[in-house]
C-alpha positions in Angstrom: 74.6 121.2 72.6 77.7 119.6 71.8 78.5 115.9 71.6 81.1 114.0 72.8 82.9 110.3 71.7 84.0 108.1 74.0 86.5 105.7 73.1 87.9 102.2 74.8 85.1 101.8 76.6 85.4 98.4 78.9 82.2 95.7 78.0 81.8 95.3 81.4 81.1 99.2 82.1 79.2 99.1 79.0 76.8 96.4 80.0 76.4 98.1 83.2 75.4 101.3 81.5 73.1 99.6 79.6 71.5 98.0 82.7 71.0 100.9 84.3 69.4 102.7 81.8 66.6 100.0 81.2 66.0 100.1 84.9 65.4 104.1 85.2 64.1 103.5 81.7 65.9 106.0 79.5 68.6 105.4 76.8 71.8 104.2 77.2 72.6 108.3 76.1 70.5 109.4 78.3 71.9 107.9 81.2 75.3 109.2 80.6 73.9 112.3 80.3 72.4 112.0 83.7 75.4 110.5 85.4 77.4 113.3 84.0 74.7 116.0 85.0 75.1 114.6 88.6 78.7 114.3 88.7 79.4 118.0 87.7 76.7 120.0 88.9 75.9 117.2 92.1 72.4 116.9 93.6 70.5 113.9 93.3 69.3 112.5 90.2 65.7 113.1 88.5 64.7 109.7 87.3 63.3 107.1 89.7 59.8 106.8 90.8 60.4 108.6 94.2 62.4 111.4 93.1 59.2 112.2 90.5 56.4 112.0 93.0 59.3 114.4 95.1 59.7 116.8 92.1 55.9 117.2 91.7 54.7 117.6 95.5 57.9 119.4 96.1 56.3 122.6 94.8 53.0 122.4 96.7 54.5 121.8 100.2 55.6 124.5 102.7 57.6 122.3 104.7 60.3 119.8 104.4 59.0 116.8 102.4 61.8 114.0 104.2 60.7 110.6 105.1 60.0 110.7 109.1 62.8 108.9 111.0 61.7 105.0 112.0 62.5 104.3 115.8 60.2 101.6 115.8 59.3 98.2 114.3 55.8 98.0 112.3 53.5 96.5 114.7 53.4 93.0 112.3 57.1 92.0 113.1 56.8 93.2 116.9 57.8 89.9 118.5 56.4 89.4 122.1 
C-alpha cells in the first residue's frame, strides 16, 4: 500500500471531510480513501446503512433488488 501527503489543504474542505466521515462513521483517512476508491474505479460507495443491508441481501437474491417506482401517494397524505 503506498501513502500519499496532501498538502495546502483549504479548512473549509477539511472540515467537510471531517464531517463526512463522522456521519458514515469512519476516519477522516478512511474517507478519502473511499472518495478516492469511488472517484477512480466509480460505482457507488460501500458505507451507508442501505448500501450494507444491499451488499448482504445482494447475494441471496436472484433478481434485481431496486426500490419499486412510487406512482402513488401513501394512503395517510391522500387528501380527499
Amino acid at each position: 500500500m503506498a501513502t500519499l501527503t496532501i498538502r495546502n489543504l483549504d479548512d473549509e474542505v477539511k472540515e467537510l471531510l471531517r464531517l463526512a466521515a463522522a456521519r458514515n462513521g469512519h476516519s477522516m483517512e478512511e474517507e478519502v480513501r473511499s472518495i478516492l476508491r469511488q472517484a477512480m474505479l466509480g460505482g457507488t460507495p460501500n458505507y451507508g446503512l442501505a448500501s450494507r443491508i444491499h451488499q448482504r441481501f445482494a447475494a441471496l437474491s436472484e433478481g434485481d433488488l431496486r426500490a419499486p417506482v412510487r406512482d402513488q401517494l401513501p394512503r395517510q397524505w391522500e387528501i380527499e
